[in-house]
MARMI-719967 format. One record per residue: x, y, z of N, C-alpha, C in turn; residue in three letters. Coordinates in steps of 0.1 Angstrom, whole numbers, plus 5000, padded with zeros to 4 digits. Example, Ala and Ser with C-alpha at 12.3 -4.5 7.8 and 13.67 -1.06 7.14 Angstrom:
2
513249435078512349555078513249675078ALA 512849785071513749895071512950005079SER 
This chain:
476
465950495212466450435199467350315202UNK 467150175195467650085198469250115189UNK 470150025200471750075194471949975182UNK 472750005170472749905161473849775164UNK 472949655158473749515165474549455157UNK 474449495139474849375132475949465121UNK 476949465119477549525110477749385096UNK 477849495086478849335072479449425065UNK 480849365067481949425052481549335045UNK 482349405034482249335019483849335014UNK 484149195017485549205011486649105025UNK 487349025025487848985036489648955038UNK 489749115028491649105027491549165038UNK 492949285042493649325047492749455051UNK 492149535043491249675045490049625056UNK 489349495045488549425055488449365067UNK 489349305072489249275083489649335092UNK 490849415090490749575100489549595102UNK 488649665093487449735096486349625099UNK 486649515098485349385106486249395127UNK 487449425123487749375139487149545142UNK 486949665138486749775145485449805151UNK 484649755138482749705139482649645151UNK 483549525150483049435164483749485177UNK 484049595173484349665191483149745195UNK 482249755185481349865186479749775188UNK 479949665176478349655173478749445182UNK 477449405184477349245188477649195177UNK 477249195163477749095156478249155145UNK 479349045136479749095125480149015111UNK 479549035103479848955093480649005078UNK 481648905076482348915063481948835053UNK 481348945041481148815032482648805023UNK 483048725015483648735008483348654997UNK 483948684984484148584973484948464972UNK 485548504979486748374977486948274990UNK 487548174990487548085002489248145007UNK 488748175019490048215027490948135035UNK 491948105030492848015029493248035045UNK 493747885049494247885063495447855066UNK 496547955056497647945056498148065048UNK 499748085046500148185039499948115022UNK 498848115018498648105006497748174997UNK 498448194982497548294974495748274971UNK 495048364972494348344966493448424952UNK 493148384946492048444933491848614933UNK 490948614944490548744951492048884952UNK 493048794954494048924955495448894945UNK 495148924933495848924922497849014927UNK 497649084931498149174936499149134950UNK 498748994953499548934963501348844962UNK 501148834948502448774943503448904943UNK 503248994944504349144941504849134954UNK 505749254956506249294967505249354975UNK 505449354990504649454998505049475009UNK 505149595010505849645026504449755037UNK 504749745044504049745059504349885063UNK 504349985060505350115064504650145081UNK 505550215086505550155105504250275110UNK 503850355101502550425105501150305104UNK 501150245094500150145094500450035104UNK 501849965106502549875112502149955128UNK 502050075132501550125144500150065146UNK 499250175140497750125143497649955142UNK 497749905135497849735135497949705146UNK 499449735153499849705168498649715180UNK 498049895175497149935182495849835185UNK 495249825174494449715172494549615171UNK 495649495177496249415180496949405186UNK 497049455198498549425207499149335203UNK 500449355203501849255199501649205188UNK 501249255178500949195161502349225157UNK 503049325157504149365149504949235155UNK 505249195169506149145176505848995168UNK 504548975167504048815165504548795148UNK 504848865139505348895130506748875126UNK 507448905135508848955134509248795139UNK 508848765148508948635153508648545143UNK 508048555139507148425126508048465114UNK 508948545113510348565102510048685092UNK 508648775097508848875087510548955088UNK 510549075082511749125083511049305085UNK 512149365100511949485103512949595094UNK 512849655080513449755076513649885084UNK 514549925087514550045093515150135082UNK 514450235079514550365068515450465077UNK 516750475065517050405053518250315059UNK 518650295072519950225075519950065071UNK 518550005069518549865063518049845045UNK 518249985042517649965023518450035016UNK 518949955006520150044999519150094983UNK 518850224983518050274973518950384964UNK 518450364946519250424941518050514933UNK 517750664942516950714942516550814925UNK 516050884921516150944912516951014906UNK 517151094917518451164922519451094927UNK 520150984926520950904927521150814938UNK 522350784952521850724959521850754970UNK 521050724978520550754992521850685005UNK 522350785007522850765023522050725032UNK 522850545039522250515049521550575064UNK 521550655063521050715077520550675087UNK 521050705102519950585111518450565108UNK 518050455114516550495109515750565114UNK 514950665112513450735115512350675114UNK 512050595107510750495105511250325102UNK 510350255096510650145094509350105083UNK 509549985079508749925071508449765074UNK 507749685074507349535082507649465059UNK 508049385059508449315050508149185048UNK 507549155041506848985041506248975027UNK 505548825029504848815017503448865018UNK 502348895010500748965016500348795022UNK 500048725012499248615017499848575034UNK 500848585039501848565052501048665061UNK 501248785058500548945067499148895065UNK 498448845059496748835055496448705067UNK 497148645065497048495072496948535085UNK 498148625091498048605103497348705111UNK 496848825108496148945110494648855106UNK 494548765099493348705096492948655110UNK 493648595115493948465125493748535142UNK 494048675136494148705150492448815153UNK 492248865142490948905142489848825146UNK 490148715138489148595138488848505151UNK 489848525156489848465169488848525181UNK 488048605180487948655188486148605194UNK 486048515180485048455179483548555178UNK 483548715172482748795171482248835160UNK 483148755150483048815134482848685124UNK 481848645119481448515111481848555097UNK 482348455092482548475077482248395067UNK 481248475061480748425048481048395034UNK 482048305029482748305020482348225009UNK 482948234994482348194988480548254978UNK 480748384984479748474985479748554973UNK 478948594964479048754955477948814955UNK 478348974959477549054963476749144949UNK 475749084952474649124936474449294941UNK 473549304952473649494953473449504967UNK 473549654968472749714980471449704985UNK 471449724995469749694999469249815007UNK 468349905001467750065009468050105002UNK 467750255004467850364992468650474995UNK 467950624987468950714992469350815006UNK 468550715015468550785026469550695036UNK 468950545034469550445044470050315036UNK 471050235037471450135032471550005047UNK 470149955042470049855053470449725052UNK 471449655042472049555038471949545025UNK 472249355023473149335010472249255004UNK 472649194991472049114986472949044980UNK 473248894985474248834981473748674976UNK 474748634965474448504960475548404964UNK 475148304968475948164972476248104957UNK 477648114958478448064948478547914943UNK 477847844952478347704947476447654946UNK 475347714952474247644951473347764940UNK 474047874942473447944931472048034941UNK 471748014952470448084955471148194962UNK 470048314958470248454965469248464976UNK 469648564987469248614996469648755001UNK 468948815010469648975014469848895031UNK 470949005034471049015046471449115049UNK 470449145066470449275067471249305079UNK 471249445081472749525084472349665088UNK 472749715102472649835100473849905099UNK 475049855093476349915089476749835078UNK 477249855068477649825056478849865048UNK 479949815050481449855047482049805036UNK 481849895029482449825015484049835014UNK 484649715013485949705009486649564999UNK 485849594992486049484981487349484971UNK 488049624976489549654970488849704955UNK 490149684949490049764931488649684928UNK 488049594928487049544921485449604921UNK 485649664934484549744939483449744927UNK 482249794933480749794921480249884925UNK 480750004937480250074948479350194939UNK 480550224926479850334917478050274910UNK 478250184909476950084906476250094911UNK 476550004928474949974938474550144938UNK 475550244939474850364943473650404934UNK 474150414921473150434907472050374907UNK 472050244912470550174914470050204925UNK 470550244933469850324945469550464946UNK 469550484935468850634929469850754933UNK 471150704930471950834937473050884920UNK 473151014925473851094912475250994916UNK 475350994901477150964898478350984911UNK 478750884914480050894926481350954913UNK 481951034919482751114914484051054916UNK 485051034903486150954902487250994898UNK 488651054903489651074897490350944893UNK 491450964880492250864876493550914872UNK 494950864880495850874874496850814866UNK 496650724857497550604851499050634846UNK 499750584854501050554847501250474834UNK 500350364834500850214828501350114836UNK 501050144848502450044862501849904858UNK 503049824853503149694853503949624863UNK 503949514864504749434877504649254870UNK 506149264872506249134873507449084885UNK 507048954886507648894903508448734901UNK 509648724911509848624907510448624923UNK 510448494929511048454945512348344942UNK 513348434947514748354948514948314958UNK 515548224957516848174973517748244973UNK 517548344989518548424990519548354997UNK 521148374997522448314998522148285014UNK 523148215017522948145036523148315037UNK 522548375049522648495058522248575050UNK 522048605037521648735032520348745038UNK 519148645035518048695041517948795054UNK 518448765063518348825076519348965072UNK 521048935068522049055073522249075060UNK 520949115049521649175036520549285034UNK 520349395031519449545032518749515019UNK 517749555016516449525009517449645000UNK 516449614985517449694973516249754964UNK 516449874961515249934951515850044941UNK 515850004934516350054923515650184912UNK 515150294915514350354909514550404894UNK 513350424887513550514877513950684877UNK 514250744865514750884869513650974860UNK 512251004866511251084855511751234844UNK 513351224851513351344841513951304836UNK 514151194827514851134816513551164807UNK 512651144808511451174800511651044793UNK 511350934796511350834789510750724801UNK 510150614797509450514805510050474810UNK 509550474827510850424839511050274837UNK 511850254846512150084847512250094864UNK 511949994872512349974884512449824889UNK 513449784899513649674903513749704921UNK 513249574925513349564938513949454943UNK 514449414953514849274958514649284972UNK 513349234982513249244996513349104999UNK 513649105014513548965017512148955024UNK 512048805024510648785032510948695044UNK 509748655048509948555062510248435061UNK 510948355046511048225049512148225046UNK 513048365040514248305041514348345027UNK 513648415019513548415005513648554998UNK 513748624989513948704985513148734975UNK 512348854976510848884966511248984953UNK 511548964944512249034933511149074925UNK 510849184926509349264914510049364904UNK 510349354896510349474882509249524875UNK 509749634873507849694874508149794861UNK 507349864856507650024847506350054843UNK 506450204840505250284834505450234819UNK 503950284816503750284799504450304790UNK 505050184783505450204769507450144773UNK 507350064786508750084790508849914782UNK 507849844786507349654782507949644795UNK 507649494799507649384811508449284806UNK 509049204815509249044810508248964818UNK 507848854808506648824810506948694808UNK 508148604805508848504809510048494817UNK 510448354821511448324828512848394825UNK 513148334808514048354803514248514799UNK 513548584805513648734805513948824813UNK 513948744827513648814837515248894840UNK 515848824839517348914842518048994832UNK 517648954818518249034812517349174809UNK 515949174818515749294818515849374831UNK 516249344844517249334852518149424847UNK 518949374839520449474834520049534829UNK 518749614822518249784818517949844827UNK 518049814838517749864851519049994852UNK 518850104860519650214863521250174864UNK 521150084873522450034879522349864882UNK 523749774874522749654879523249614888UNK 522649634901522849544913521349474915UNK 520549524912519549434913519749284901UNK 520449264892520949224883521749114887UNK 523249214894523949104903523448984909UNK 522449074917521848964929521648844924UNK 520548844916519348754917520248684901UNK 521348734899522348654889522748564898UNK 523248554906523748474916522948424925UNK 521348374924520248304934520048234926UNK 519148164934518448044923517048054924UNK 516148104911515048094912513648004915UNK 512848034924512147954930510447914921UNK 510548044916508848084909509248084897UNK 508348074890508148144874507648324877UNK 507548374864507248494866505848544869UNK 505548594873503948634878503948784876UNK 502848814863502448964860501149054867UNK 501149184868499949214869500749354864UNK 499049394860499049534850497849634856UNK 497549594872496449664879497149784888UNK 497749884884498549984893498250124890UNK 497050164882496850284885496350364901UNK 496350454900495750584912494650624910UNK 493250524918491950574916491250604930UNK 490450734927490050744940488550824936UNK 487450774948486250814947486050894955UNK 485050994958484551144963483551104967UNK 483351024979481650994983481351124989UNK 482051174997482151325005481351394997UNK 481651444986481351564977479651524979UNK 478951404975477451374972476651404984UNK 475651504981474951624983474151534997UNK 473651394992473351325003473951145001UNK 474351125013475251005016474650905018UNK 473850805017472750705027473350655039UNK 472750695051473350645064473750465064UNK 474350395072474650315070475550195063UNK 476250285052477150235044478550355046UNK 479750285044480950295047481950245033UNK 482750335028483750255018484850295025UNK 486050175021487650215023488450115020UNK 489550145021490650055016490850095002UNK 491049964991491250024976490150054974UNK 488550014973487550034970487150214969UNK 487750234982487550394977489250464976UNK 490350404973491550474973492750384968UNK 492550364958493850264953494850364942UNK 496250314951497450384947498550314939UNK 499150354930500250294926501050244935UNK 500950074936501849964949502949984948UNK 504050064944504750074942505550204953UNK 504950274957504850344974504650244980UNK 503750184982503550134994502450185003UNK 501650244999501150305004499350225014UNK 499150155002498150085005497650005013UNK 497949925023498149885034498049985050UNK 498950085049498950215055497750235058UNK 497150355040496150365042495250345049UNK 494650195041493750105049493450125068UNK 494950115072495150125084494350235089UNK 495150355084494650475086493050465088UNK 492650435079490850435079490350385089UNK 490550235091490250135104490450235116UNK 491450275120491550385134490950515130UNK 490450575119489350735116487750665123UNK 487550535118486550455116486150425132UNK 487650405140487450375154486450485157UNK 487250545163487550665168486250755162UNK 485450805153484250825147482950725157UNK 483150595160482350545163482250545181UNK 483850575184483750595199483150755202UNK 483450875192482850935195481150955196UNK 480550875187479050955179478350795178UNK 479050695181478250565176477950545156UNK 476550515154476150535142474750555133UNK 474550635150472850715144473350845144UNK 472350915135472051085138473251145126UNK 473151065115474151125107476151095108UNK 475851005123477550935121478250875115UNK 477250815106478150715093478550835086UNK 477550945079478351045069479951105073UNK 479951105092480951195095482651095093UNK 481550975093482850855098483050875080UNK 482450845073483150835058484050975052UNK 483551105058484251195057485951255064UNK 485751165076487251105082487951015075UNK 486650915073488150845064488650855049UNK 487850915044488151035032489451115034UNK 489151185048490251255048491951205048UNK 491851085055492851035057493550975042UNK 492850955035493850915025494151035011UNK 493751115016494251225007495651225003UNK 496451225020497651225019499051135004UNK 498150965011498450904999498350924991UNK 497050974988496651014973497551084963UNK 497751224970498651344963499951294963UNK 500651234970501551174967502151064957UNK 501050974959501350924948500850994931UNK 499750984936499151084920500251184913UNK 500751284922501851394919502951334914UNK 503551214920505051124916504851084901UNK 503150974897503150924886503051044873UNK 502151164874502451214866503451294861UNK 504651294865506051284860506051234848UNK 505951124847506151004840505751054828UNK 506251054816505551054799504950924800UNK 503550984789502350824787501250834800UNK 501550944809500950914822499150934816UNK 497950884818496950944814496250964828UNK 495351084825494851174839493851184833UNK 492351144843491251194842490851264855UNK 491351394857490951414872490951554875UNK 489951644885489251764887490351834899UNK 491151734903492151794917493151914912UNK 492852054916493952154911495252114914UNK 495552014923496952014929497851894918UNK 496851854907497251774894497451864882UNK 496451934882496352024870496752124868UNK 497452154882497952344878498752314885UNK 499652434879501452454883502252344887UNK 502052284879502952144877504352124874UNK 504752224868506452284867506852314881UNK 506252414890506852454897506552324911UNK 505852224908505452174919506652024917UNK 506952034906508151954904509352004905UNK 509252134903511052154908511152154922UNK 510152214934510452174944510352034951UNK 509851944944510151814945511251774944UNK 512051794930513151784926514051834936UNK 514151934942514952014952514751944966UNK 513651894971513551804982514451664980UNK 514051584968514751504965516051484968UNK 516851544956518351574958518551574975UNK 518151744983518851694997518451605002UNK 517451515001517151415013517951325012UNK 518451285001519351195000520451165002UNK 521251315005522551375014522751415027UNK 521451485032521251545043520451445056UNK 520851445066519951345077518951415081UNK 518151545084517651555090516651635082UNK 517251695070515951665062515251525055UNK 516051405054515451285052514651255065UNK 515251275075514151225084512651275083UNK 512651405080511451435074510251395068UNK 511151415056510751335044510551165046UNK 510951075050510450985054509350935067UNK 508851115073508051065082506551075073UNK 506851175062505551225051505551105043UNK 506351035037506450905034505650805039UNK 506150805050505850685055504150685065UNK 503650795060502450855065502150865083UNK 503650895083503450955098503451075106UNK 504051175094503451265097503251365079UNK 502251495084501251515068502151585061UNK 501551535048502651625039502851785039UNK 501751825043501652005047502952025054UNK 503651915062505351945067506451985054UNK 506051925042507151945035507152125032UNK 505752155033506252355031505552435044UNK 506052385055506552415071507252525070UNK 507352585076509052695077509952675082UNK 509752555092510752505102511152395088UNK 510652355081511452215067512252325061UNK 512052435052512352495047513552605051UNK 513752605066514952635070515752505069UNK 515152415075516052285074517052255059UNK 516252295051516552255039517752325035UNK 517952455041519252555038519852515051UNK 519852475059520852455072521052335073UNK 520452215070521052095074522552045064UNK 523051975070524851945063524451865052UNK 525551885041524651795031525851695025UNK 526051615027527351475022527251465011UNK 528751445003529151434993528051304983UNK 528151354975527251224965527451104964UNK 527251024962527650884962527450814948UNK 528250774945528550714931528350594933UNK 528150504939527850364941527150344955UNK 526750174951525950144960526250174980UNK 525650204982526250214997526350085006UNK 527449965001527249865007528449845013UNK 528749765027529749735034530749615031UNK 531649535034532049465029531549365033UNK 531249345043530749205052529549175048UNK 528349295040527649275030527549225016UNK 528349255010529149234998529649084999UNK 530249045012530448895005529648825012UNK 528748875016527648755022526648685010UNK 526948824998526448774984527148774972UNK 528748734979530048724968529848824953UNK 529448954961529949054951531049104954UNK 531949154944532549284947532849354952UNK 533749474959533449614962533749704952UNK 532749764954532549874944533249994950UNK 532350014960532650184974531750094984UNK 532350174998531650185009531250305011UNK 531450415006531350495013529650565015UNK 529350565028528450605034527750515035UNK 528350375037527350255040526650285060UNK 527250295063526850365076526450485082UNK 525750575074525150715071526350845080UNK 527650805073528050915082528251005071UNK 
């Protein structure tokens, strides 16, 4: 049996070209189509609506990246992203109130997306293995319900269609996906879909952060509290790599947005506590406001369908999109590209290995999933269309032990380090009811509460605030 030579994603962000650099370790050639023309710099484009918000890099994804890029993190940090270490570089004002700095256990990579896209773009692309087809829209699948042997795509600017064919086919076209579609025309039962909607809205605005804050001032996030039983509000303030500071306020259903300039801070000060308020009272605004209203938790069940057609692959948002407000998404993605390796280094992609490789990378984002899914439905206004018992049943009791994790992580060091490794998807959430966590939980020391922000002085006037309290700026 001849080995297969030609792989094509569909889709050429961040999901995509992970999984075009993993193909081209395996197959001779590889192609990306994309819709949109991919910019040869850190600039937005059409295709990722979603790129003006905040986004962080949590260091489980920021690993594999590495993996599949040697020195990517380093080439990054260099180029001015910023390395968060959780929680000693982020002052967060958690549900449960606020979080002691603690050394860090994990980290997060901090930048702008179009900045992370550009240069993960640059470094995949180089390798001169992977052609990209841009300017492309993908009309359907091509094969049926046994095998999917390519695409059928139309050229956007002359208007003629053609197929091209593929013995591997990776769909990652993010939220826009059609994947429930091509299947239907390819004679396959209904792809099975949960939905968890908050209402998550976002809006974004980039300030000039003060001389030094960028580098020596700790990223700021401000959370909502779900057991107010009323529509959250949240604010963020991260810095990025040029020196600038990425401010997104976001809320569930029924909380409203500001959706102009002249709004943006005095909805700021509804915020829990206003330091996110302070801040960006005292910067100077660089952007106008930029909205998006795309942030529910959807996820598809190719797994479950009775038969899979060999040859085709989904991941990234296309089969798992989370409320961006974790962070989770990026990760993910990661996650899949290394299931995806490793599936193909074992088994290649005859004899039934595409089904096993999609059912790995299925598995991997579960984690995200429950996590986020579990968090938003807190929220009042939340709407749920979904078959997962771990949504639908015992939901009381599955929040008070949340609630109970909460509270100590935020006092305790060594059950946060925990909890930020399940976070940060480094290690599985099945740790949070471990017996070794659950002693932790009654033995670890637990520090007095903190009534204010946990910031230092030499912090404080690097952004001519105040002092409020120090105390526990330094996780003791």
């Amino acid at each position: 049996m001849t080995e297969p030579k030609h792989g094509i994603v569909l889709g050429g962000g961040w999901a995509g070209m992970l999984a075009a650099h993993v193909l081209a370790r395996h197959l001779e050639r590889v192609t990306v189509v994309e819709r949109d023309v991919l910019p040869d710099g850190p600039r937005h484009r059409k295709g990722s609506p979603q790129g003006r918000h905040v986004h962080v890099l949590w260091s489980s994804g920021a690993r594999i990246m590495d993996t599949l890029l040697p020195g990517m993190i380093d080439q990054l940090l260099d180029a001015g992203a910023r390395r968060i270490g959780f929680h000693q570089d982020l002052v967060t004002l958690t549900s449960h109130g606020w979080q002691h700095r603690f050394p860090p256990r994990q980290f997060a990579l901090m930048c702008t997306r179009p900045f992370l896209d550009w240069k993960v773009r640059e470094r995949v692309l180089a390798t001169g293995r992977i052609a990209v087809r841009q300017r492309a829209e993908i009309l359907d699948l091509v094969g049926d319900t046994e095998r999917v042997t390519g695409v059928r795509v139309r050229d956007m600017d002359s208007g003629v269609s053609e197929t091209l064919e593929a013995d591997v086919v990776i769909d990652a076209c993010g939220r826009g996906s059609r994947l429930r579609h091509w299947l239907t025309a390819l004679g396959l039962p209904p792809l099975e879909e949960d939905v968890v909607d908050a209402g998550i809205a976002y809006a974004t605005r980039v300030y000039q952060a003060p001389p030094g804050a960028a580098a020596g001032f700790p990223a700021v996030n401000v959370a909502a509290d779900h057991r107010l039983r009323e529509p959250g509000r949240f604010g963020v303030v991260y810095p990025q790599e040029d020196g600038t500071w990425m401010v997104t306020l976001s809320c569930t259903r029924g909380a409203g947005l500001p959706t102009h300039d002249e709004d943006f801070l005095p909805y700021a000060r509804t915020l829990r506590h206003p330091l996110v308020a302070d801040l960006i009272g005292l910067a100077e605004p660089l952007t106008s406001v930029a909205v998006s209203r795309v942030g529910a938790n959807r996820r598809l069940y190719p797994e479950r369908l009775d038969s899979w057609p060999e040859g085709l692959l989904v991941l990234g948002d296309a089969l798992a999109a989370f409320n961006p407000i974790y962070g989770h998404g990026m990760s993910s993605a990661a996650r899949a590209a290394a299931a995806l390796d490793t599936e193909l280094q074992r088994s290649g992609t005859g004899g039934g290995a595409t089904r096993r490789a999609q059912r790995a990378i299925s598995a991997v984002v579960d984690d995200p999933w429950i996590m986020a899914a579990s968090k938003d439905v807190e929220y009042v206004n939340c709407r749920m269309n979904t078959t997962d018992p771990r949504l639908t049943g015992g939901v009381v009791a599955r929040q008070r032990f949340s609630d109970l994790i909460a509270d100590r992580s935020i006092r305790a060091s060594a059950v946060c380090d925990v909890v930020t490794d399940v976070i940060s998807l480094t290690a599985p959430q099945s740790e949070l009811a471990s017996s070794g966590f659950l002693s932790l939980m009654q033995k670890d020391r637990v520090l007095p509460e903190l009534t204010e922000p946990p910031l230092t002085p030499d912090e404080l006037a690097l952004v001519k605030l105040n002092p409020r309290s120090t105390v526990g700026a330094g996780g003791s």
